[in-house]
C-alpha positions as CSV (number, residue, x, y, z in Angstrom):
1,X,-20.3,-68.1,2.6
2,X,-17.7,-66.0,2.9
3,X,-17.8,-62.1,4.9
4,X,-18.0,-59.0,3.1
5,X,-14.7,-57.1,3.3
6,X,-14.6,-54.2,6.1
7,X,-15.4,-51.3,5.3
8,X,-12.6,-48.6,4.2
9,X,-11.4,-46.6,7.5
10,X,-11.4,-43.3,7.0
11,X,-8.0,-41.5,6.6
12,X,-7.3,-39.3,8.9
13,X,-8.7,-37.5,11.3
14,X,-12.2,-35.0,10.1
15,X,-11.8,-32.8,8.0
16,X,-12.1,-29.0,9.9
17,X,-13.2,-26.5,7.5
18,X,-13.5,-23.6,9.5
19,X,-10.6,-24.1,11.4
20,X,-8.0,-22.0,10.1
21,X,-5.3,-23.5,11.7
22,X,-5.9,-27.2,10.6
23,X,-3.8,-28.6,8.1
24,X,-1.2,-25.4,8.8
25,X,2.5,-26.6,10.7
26,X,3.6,-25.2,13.2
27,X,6.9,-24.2,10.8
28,X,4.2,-22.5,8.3
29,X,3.4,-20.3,11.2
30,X,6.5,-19.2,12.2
31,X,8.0,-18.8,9.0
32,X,4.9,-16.5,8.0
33,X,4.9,-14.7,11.0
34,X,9.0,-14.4,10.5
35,X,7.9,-13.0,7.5
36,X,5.5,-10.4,8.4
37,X,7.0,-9.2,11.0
38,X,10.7,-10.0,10.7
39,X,12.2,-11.5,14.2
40,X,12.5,-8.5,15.5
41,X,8.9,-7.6,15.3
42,X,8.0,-11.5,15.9
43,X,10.2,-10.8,19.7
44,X,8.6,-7.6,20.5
45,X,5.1,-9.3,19.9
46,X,6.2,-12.7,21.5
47,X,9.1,-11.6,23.8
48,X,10.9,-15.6,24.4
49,X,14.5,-15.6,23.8
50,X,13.8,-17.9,20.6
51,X,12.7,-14.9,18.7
52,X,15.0,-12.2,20.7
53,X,18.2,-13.6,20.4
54,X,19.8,-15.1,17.4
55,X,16.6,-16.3,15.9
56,X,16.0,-19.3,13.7
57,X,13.3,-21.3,12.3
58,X,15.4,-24.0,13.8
59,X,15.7,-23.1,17.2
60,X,12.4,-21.8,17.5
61,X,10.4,-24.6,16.7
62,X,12.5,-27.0,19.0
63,X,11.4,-24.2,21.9
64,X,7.9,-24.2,20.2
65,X,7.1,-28.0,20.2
66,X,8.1,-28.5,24.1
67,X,6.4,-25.2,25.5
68,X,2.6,-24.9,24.9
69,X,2.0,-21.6,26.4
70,X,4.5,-20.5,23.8
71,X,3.2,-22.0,20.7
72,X,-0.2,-21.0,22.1
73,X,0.9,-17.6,21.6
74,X,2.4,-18.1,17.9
75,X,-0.8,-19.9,17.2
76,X,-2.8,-16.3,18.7
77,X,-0.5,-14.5,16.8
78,X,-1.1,-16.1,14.0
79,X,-4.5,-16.1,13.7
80,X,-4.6,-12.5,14.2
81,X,-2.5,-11.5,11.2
82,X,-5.1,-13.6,9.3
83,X,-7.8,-11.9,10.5
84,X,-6.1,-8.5,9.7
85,X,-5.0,-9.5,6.3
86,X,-8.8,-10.1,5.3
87,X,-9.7,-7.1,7.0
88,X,-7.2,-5.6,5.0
89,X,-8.1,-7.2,1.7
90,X,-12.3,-6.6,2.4
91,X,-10.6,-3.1,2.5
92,X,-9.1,-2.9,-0.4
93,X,-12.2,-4.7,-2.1
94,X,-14.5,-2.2,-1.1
């Protein structure tokens, strides 16, 4: 008699539904918040010489990736305009 087959691993890791920044890079958030805000606004908001002085999306994620308290910030940052855009779109809605 031979053993049933193991069961399928899941892929990945859980799904996060409410987290609003699973699933989002951290080149999605920059280049959004770049975006929004254009560099300069990015720097005055985040004031690291990735954003102040000859910004690129480039640059600034290779800062990004080996500083957390940085990305923290982008990922604050982030979050915020989210929350501001739907405030802005209930707004509208209304």
């Amino acid at each position: 008699m031979t053993a049933p087959p193991p069961a399928p691993h899941p892929s990945g890791p859980p799904s996060q539904p409410r987290n609003p920044l699973h699933g989002v890079t951290l080149e999605a958030m920059v280049t959004q918040l770049a975006d929004h805000y254009g560099w300069i606004g990015l720097g005055q908001r985040i004031p690291v010489r990735c954003f102040t002085h000859e910004p690129s999306l480039g640059s600034s994620l290779r800062f990004l990736r080996k500083t957390p308290w940085a990305r923290d910030k982008v990922e604050s940052l982030y979050l915020f305009m989210l929350r501001e855009a739907q405030r802005a779109d209930r707004a509208h809605g209304d």
